[in-house]
C-alpha positions as CSV (number, residue, x, y, z in Angstrom):
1,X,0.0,0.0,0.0
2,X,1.7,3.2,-0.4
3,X,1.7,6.8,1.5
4,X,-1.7,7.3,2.1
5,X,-0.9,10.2,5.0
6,X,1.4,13.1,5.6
7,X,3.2,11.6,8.4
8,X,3.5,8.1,6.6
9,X,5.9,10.7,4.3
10,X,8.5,10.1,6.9
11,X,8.7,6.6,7.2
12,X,12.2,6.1,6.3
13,X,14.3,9.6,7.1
14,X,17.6,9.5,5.9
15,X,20.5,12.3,6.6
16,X,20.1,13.6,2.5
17,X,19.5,17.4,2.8
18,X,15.6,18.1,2.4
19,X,15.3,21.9,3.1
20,X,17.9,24.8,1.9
21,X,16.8,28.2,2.9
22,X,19.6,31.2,2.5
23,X,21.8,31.9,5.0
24,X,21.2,28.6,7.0
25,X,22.7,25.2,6.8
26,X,20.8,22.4,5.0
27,X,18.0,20.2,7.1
28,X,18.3,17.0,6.6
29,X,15.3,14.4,6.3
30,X,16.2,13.1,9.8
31,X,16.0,16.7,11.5
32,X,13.1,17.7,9.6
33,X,11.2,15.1,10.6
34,X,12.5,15.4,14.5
35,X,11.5,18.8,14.3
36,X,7.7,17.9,12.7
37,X,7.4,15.5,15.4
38,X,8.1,18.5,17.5
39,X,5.5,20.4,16.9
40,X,3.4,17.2,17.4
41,X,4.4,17.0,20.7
42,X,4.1,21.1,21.4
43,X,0.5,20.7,20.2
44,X,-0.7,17.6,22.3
45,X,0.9,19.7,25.3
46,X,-1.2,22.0,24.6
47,X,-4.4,20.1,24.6
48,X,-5.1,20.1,20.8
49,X,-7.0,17.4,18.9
50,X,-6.8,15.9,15.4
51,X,-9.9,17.2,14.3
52,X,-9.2,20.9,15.8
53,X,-7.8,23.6,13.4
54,X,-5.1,25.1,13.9
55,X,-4.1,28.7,12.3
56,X,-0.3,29.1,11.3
57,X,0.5,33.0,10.3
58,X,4.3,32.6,9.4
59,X,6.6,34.4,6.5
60,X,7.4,32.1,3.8
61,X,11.0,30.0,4.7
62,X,11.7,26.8,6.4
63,X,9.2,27.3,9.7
64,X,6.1,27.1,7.6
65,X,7.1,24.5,5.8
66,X,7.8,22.8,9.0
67,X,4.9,24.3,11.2
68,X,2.9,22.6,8.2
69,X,3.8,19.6,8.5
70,X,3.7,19.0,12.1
71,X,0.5,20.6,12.8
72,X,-0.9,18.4,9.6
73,X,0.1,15.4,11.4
74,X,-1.5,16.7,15.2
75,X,-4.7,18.8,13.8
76,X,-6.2,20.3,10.9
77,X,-4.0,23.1,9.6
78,X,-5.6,26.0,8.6
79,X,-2.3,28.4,6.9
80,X,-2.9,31.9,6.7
81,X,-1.4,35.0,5.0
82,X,1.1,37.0,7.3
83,X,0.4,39.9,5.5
84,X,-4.0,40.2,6.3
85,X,-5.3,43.0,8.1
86,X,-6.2,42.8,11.4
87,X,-10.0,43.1,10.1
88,X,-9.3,39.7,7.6
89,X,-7.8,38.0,10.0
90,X,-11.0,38.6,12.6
91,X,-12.8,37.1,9.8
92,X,-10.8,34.2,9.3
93,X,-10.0,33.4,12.5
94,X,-14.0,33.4,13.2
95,X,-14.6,31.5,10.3
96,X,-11.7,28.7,11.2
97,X,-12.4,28.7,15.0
98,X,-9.1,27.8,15.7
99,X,-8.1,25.8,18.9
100,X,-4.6,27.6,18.6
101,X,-2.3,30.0,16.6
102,X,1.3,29.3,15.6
103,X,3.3,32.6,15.3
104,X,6.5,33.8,14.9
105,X,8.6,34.7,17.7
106,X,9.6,38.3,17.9
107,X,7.4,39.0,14.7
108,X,4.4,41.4,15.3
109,X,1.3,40.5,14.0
110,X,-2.1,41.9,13.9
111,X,-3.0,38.3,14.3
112,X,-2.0,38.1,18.0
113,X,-4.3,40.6,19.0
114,X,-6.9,39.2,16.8
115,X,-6.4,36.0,18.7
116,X,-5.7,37.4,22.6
117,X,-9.3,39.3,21.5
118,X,-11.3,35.9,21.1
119,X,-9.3,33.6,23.3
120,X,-7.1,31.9,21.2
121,X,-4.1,30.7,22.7
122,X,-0.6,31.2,21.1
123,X,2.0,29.2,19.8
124,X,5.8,31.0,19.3
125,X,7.9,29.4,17.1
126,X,11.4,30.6,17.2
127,X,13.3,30.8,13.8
128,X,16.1,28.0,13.6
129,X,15.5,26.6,17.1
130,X,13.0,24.2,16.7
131,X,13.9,21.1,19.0
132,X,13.8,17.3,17.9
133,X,11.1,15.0,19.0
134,X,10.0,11.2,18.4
135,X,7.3,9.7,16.6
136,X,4.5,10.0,18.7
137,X,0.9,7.7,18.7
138,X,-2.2,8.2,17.2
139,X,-1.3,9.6,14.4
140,X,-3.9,10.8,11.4
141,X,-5.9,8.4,9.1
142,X,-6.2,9.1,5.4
143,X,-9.6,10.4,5.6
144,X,-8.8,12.9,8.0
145,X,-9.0,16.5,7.1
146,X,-5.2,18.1,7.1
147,X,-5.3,21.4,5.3
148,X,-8.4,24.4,5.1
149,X,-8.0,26.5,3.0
150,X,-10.4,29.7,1.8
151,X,-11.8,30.0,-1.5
152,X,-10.9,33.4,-2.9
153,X,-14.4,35.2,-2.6
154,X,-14.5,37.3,-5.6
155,X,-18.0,36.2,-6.1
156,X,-19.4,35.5,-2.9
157,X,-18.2,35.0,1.1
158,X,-15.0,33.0,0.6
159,X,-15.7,29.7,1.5
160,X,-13.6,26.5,3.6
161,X,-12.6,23.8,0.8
162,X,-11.2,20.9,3.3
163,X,-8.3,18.3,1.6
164,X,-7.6,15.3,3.4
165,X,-4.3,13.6,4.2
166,X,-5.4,11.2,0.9
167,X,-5.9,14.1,-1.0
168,X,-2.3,15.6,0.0
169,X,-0.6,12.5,-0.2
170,X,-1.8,11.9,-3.9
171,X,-0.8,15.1,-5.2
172,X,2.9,14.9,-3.9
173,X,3.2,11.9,-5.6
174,X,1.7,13.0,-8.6
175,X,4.1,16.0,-8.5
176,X,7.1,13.6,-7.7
177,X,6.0,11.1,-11.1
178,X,5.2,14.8,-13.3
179,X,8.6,16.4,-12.6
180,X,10.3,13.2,-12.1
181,X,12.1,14.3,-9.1
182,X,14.6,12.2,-7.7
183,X,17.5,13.1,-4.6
184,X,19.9,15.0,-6.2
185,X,17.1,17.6,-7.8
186,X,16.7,20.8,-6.2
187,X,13.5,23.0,-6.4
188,X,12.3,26.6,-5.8
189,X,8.9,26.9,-4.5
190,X,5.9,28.7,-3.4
191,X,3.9,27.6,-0.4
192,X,2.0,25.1,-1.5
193,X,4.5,23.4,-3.6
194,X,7.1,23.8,-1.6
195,X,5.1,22.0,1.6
196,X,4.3,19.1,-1.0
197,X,7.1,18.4,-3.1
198,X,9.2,18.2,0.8
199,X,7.5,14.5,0.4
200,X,9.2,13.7,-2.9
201,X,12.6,13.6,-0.3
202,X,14.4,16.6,-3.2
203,X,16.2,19.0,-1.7
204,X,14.1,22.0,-1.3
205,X,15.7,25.4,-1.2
206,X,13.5,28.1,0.2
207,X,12.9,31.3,-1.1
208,X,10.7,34.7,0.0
209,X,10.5,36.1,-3.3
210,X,6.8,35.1,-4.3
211,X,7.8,35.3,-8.0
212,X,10.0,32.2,-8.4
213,X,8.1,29.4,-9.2
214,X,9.2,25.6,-9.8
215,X,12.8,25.9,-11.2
216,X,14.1,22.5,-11.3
């Protein structure tokens, strides 16, 4: 049977680099996956479930890819754009209910006060610290709902479109088979790329500049 979920993506970590970001030294496989399993951990501390949502505001670079990942393989991960106004993300966050919100450290964000207004807790990440954890239990089943993500509303209220761990896990390998990816490839990505392709084990240089789009 093959990878059916997103944390069945790290089966078999190896030491091969799987994130570049500028200015950083590579992750390997092994450490990204300590540090998703991380986060796991972080959110079962704090009391959150695999059906709850949970909203990640956090710049593009290795974190959200990361913060992804993990909370993907906890909860429902519901990512949101750092840049919203403090009157979208009231919206959002109303719409999502989130049981918690991942933020950077040291990064000020109209979504913290959005989210100390209606009782959210908060969640600090800090860039290039993120600790190592083990593979924890209870992980997600294929039909359970990883990512929410808005529609864009040009017509109507934006609505929730839900994809499941199935859904995720099909279109990495789909993108893997497409591009024909193997180890030694590297890619430049945006978001949502970038957080799939991570399961085609390439190494995956990050990159902030929104216009760069699949170079292989």
């Amino acid at each position: 049977m093959g990878i059916e979920t997103v944390a069945e993506l790290f089966r078999t970590p190896s030491d091969a680099p799987a994130i570049h970001a500028f200015g950083r030294p590579p992750l390997s496989h092994s450490q990204l996956v300590g540090q998703v399993w991380s986060i796991v951990e972080r959110l079962r501390s704090a009391g959150v479930s695999r059906t709850d949502r949970v909203a990640v505001v956090l710049p593009n670079g290795p974190e959200m890819a990361i913060a992804f990942l993990g909370v993907a393989c906890a909860a429902v991960c519901a990512p949101l754009n750092p840049g919203y106004r403090r009157s979208e993300f009231t919206f959002y966050f109303e719409d999502h209910r989130p049981r918690l919100l991942i933020v950077q450290k040291g990064l000020d964000s109209p979504a913290r006060a959005v989210s100390t207004e209606l009782g959210i807790p908060i969640l600090e990440l800090t860039p290039g610290l993120l600790s190592e954890g083990c593979a924890p239990a209870g992980l997600p089943q294929p039909g359970d709902i990883a990512l929410v993500l808005h529609t864009s509303g040009t017509t109507s209220r934006p609505k929730i479109v839900p994809l499941s761990h199935a859904n995720l896990s099909a279109s990495a390998r789909n993108i893997g088979r497409t591009l024909a990816l193997t180890p030694q490839d590297r890619c430049l990505n945006d978001l949502l790329r970038r957080l799939l392709v991570i399961s085609s084990k390439t190494r995956l240089p990050c990159t902030q500049n929104p216009e760069v789009r699949w170079l292989v």
